[in-house]
C-alpha positions as CSV (number, residue, x, y, z in Angstrom):
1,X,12.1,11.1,-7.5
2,X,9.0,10.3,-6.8
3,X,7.0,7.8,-8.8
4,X,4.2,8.8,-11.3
5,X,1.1,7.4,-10.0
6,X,-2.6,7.7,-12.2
7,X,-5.4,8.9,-11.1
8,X,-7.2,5.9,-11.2
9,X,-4.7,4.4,-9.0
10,X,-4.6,7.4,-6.5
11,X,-8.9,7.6,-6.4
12,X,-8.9,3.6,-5.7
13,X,-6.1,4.0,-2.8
14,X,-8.4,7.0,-1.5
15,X,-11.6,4.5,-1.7
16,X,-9.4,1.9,0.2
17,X,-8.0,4.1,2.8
18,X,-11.5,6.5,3.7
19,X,-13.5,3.0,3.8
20,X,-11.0,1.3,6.5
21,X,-10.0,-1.5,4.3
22,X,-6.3,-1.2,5.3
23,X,-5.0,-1.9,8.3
24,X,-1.3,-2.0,9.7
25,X,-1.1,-5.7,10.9
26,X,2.3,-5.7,12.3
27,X,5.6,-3.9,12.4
28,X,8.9,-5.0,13.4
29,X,12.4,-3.2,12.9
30,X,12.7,-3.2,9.3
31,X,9.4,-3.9,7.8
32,X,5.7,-2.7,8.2
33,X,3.2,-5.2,7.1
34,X,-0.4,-4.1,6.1
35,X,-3.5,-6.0,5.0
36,X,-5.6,-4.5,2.4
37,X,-9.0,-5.6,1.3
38,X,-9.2,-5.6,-2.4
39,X,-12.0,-6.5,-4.7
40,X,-12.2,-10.2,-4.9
41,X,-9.0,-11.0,-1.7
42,X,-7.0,-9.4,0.8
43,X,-3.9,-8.0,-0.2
44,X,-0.6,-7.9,1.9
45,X,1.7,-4.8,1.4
46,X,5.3,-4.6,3.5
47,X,7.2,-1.5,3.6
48,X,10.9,-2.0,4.0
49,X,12.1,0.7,6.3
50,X,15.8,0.2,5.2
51,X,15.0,0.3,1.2
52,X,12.2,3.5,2.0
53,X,10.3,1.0,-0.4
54,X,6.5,-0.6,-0.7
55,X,6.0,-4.1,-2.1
56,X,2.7,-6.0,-2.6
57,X,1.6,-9.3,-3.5
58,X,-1.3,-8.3,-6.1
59,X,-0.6,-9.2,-9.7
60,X,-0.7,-5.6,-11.1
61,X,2.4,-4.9,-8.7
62,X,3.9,-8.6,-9.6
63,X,4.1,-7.8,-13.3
64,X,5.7,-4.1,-13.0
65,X,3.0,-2.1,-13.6
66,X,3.8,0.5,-11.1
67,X,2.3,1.3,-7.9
68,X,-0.9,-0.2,-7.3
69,X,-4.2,1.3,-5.2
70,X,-2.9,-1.5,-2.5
71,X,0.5,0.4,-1.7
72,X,-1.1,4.0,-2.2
73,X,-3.5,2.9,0.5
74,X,-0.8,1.8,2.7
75,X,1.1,5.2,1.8
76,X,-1.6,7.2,2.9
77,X,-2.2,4.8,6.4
78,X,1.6,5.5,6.9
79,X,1.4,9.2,6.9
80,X,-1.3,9.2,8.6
81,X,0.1,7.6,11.8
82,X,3.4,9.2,11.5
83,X,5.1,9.9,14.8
């Protein structure tokens, strides 16, 4: 099921992704690791390839708020470079 994500979230992960302020840092056989520019620091979002999961280190994500703009971002990056 996929999760419910606002619109707020979904235009600030647009804003991330069209102004290049994610980039996939490194990737290894489980995880992808992306750095995202937020407002005020750079964020760090992993996707675990084994849970089909995102996970990032800003404190909306931290205190279960749902997804954040980070991870939409990184979403977006991800199908984007699809093979």
């Amino acid at each position: 099921m996929e999760e419910k994500v606002s619109k707020e979230i979904k235009k600030k992960g647009y804003q991330i992704f069209n102004e290049n302020k994610i980039k996939k840092d490194f990737e290894t056989g489980k995880r992808i690791h992306f750095l995202v520019e937020g407002d005020s620091e750079t964020h760090s979002v992993i996707f675990d390839k084994e849970k089909n999961e995102f996970i990032c280190d800003c404190k909306f994500s931290t205190l279960k708020e749902g997804m954040c703009s980070h991870v939409y971002a990184a979403k977006l990056i991800k199908e984007k470079t699809r093979d």
